[in-house]
TIDO-848294 format. One line per 5 residues: number of its first residue (from 1); their letters; for each residue x, y, z of C-alpha. Coordinates in Angstrom, 1 decimal, decimal comma. Example, Ala and Ser with C-alpha at 12.3 -4.5 7.8 and 13.67 -1.06 7.14 Angstrom:
# residues 2
1) as) 12,3 -4,5 7,8 ~ 13,7 -1,1 7,1
//
This chain:
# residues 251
1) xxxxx) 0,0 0,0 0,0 ~ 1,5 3,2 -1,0 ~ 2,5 5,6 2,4 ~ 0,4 8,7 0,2 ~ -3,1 8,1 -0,6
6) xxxxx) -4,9 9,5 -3,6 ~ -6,2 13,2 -2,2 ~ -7,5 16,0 -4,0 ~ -5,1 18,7 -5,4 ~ -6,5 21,6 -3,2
11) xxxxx) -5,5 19,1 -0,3 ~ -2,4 17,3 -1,5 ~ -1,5 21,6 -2,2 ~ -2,5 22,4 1,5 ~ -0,8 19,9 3,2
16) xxxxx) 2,5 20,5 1,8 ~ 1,9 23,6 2,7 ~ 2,5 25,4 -0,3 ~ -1,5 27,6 0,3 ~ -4,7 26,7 2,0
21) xxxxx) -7,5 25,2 0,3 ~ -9,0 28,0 -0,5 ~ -5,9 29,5 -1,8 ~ -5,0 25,8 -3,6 ~ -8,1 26,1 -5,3
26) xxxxx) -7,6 29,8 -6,7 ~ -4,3 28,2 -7,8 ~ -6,0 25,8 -10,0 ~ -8,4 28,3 -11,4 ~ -5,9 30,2 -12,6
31) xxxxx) -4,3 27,3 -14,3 ~ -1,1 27,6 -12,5 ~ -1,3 23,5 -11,5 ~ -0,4 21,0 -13,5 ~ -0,5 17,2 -12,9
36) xxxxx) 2,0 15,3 -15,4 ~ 1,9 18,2 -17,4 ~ -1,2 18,6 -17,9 ~ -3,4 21,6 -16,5 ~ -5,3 20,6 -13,4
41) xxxxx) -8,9 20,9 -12,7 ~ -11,3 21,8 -10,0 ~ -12,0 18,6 -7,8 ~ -9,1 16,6 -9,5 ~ -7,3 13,5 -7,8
46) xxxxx) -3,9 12,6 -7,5 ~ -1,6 9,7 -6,3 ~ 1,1 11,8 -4,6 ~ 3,8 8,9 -4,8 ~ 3,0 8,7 -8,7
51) xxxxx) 1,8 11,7 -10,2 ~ 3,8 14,8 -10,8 ~ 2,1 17,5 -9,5 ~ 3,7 21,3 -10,3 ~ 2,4 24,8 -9,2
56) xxxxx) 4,2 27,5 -11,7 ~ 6,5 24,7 -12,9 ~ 7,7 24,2 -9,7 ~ 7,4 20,3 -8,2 ~ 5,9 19,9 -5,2
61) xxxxx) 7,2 17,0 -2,9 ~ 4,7 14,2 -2,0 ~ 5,6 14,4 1,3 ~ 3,5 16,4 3,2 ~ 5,0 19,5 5,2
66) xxxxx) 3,9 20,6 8,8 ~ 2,2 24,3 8,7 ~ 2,3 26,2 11,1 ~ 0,5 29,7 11,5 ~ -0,3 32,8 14,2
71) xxxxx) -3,4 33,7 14,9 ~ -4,5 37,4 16,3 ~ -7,1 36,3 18,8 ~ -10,3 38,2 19,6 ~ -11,6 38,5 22,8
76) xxxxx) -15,1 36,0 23,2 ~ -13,5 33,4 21,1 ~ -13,2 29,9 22,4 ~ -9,6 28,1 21,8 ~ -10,7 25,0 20,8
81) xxxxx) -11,2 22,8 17,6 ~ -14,9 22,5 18,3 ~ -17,6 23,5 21,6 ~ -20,2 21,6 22,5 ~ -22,1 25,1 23,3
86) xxxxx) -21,9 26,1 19,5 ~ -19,9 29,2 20,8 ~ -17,2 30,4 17,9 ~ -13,7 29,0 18,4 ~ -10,3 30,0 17,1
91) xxxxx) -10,8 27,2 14,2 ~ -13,7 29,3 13,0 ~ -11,1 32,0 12,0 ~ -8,5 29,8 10,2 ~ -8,3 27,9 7,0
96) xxxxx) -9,4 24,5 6,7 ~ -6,2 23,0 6,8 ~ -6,1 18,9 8,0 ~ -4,1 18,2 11,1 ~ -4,1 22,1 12,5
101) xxxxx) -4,5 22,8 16,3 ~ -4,0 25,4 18,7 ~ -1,6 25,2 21,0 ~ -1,6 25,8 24,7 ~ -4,8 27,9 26,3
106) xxxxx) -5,6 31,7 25,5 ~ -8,7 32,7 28,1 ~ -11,9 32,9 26,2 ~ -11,8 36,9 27,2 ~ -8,3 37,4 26,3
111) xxxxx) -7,0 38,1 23,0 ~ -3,5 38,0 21,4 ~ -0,9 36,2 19,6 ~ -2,2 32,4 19,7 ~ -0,2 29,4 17,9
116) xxxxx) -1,2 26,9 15,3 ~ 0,2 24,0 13,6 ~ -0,1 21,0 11,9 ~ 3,5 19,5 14,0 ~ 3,0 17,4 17,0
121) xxxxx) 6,4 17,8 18,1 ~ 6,4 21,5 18,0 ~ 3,0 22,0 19,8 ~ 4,1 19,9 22,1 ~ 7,5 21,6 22,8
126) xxxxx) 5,7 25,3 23,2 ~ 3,0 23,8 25,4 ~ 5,4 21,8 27,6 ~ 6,8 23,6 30,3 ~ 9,9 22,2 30,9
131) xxxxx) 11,0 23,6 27,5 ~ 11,1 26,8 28,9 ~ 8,9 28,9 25,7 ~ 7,7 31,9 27,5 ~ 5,1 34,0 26,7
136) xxxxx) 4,5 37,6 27,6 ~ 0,9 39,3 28,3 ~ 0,2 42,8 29,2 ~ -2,6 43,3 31,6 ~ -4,6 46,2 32,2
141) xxxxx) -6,2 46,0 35,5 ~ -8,8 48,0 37,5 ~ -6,5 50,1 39,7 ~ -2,7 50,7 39,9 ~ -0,7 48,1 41,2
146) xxxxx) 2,4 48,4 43,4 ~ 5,8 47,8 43,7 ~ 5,4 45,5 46,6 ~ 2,4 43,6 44,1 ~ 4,7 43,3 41,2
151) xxxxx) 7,7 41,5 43,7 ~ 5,2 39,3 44,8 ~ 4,0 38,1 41,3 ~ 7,2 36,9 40,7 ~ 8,3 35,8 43,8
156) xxxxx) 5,3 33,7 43,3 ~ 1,9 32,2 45,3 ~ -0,2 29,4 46,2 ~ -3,0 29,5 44,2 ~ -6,0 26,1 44,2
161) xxxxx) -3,8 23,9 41,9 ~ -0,5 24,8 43,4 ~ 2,5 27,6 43,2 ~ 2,3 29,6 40,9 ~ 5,1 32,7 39,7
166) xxxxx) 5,5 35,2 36,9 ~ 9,3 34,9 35,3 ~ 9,0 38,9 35,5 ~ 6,4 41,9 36,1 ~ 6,8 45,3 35,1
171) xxxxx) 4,5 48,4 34,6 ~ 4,4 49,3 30,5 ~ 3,7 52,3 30,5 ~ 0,7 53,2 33,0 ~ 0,4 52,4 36,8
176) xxxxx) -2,5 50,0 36,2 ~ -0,9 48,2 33,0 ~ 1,7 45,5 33,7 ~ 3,6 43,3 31,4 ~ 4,2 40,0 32,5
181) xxxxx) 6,2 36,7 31,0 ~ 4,9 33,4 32,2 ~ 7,1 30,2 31,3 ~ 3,7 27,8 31,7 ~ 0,2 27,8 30,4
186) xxxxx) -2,2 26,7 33,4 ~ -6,0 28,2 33,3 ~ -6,7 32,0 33,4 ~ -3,0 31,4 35,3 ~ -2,5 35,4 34,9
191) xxxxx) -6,3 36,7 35,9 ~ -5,8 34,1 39,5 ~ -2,4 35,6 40,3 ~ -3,6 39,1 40,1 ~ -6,8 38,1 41,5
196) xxxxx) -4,8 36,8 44,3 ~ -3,2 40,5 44,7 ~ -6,6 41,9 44,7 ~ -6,4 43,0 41,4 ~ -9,0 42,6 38,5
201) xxxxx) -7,7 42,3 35,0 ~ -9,9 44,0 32,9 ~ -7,9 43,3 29,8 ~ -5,4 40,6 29,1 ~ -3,5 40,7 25,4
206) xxxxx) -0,6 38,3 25,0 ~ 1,9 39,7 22,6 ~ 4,8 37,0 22,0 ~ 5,4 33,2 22,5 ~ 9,3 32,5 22,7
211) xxxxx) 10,6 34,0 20,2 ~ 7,5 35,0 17,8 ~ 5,7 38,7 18,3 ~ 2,3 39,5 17,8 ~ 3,6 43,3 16,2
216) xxxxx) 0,8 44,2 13,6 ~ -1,2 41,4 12,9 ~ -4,9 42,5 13,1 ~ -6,9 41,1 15,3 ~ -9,2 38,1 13,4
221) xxxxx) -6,8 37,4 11,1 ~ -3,7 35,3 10,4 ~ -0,6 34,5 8,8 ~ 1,9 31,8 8,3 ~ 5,2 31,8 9,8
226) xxxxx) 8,6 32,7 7,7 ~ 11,8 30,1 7,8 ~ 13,4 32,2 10,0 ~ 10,5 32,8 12,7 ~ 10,2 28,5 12,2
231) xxxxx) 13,4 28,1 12,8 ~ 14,0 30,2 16,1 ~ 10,8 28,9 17,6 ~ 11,5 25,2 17,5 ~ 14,9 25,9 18,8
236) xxxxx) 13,5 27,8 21,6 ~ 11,2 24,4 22,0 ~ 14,4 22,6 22,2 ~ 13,9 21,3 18,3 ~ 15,9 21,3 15,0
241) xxxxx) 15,6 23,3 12,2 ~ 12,8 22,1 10,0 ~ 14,0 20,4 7,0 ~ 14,1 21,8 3,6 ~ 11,7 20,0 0,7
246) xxxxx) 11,6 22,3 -1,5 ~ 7,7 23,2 -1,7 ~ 7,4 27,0 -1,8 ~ 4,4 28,6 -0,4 ~ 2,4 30,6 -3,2
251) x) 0,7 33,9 -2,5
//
């Protein structure tokens, strides 16, 4: 039995991630895909481990390539692949593409940089905390917070499930905003530490993981990450540099 089953060229285009379905099947409208030479159609099939298949006269491997993308988070979206209570979650926002998860937990009411990908390895790496990929938040709370409060967040607490520290805490900018860099992931972990300060977050953004920044991504939308950005994150998860297979991702 061959390792690549026949799939249909928007797929077999998605999955080695050279665009999204959607994108795979503008592609092949535009009669930029081929399959042995011959343009392909809407809906078409292929055998990846027999036919040739080309975007702009360029190969494309059979073996299917991880993806892996950043997502700008709104606030009220749920980040799971599906909810029982039909609320809208994270995989509502992104293209269709097989395998893709979210990794770690964003609060339903926060909002910010939030990681996808079609690599095991990799969302396991980020999510694990004894890799040591930190992320940062900045908080915006109800009143101004102290000196004495910001020590204590990273000296750490007891919270219900255990201690619990920020790696560092810092004002940004206002008396009432903080910045904080958390090196694990547990539940609404940033809301219970300031909660346990007396402090209500009002607002919780989280603006990098490792190595990756959320900069100006809009909110709702997302892009995929560059060689270099894939690169620097899995070695800050304690992984190699992907391998090259030559697919290259079509805009």
């Amino acid at each position: 039995m061959s390792a690549y089953p026949p799939e249909r060229v928007n797929r077999f285009l998605a999955r080695r991630g050279v665009a999204s379905r959607r994108g795979a099947d503008a592609l092949i409208a535009a009669g930029r895909v081929t399959v042995n030479g011959e343009v392909s159609t809407l809906g078409a099939v292929v055998q990846p481990s027999v036919d040739r298949v080309c975007v702009d006269g360029f190969r494309i491997p059979a073996k299917a390539v991880a993806v892996t993308i950043v997502l700008n988070k709104p606030a009220g979206v749920v980040t799971t692949r599906s909810d029982p209570y039909q609320r809208r979650t994270v995989m509502d926002l992104v293209e269709p593409i097989p395998g893709l998860v979210p990794v770690g937990r964003l609060d339903t009411d926060s909002r910010g940089l939030l990681v996808l990908t079609t690599d095991g390895d990799l969302a396991h790496g980020i999510a694990h905390p004894r890799r040591g990929v930190t992320k940062r938040y900045v908080a915006t709370l109800d009143r101004a917070v102290t000196t004495e409060q910001l020590a204590q967040l990273v000296a750490g607490m007891n919270l219900e499930d255990g201690p619990a520290r920020a790696v560092a805490a810092q004002r940004a900018g206002s008396e009432s905003v903080v910045e904080v860099v958390m090196a694990e992931g547990r539940k609404r972990e940033v809301r219970r530490l300031f909660a346990a300060l007396g402090l209500e977050v009002r607002d919780l953004v989280r603006t990098a993981v490792g190595p990756l920044q959320l900069g100006d991504l809009a909110e709702g939308t997302t892009r995929r990450l560059g060689a270099a950005e894939l690169s620097s994150l899995r070695a800050a998860a304690g992984l190699p540099a992907p391998r090259r297979t030559g697919a290259r991702p079509q805009r």
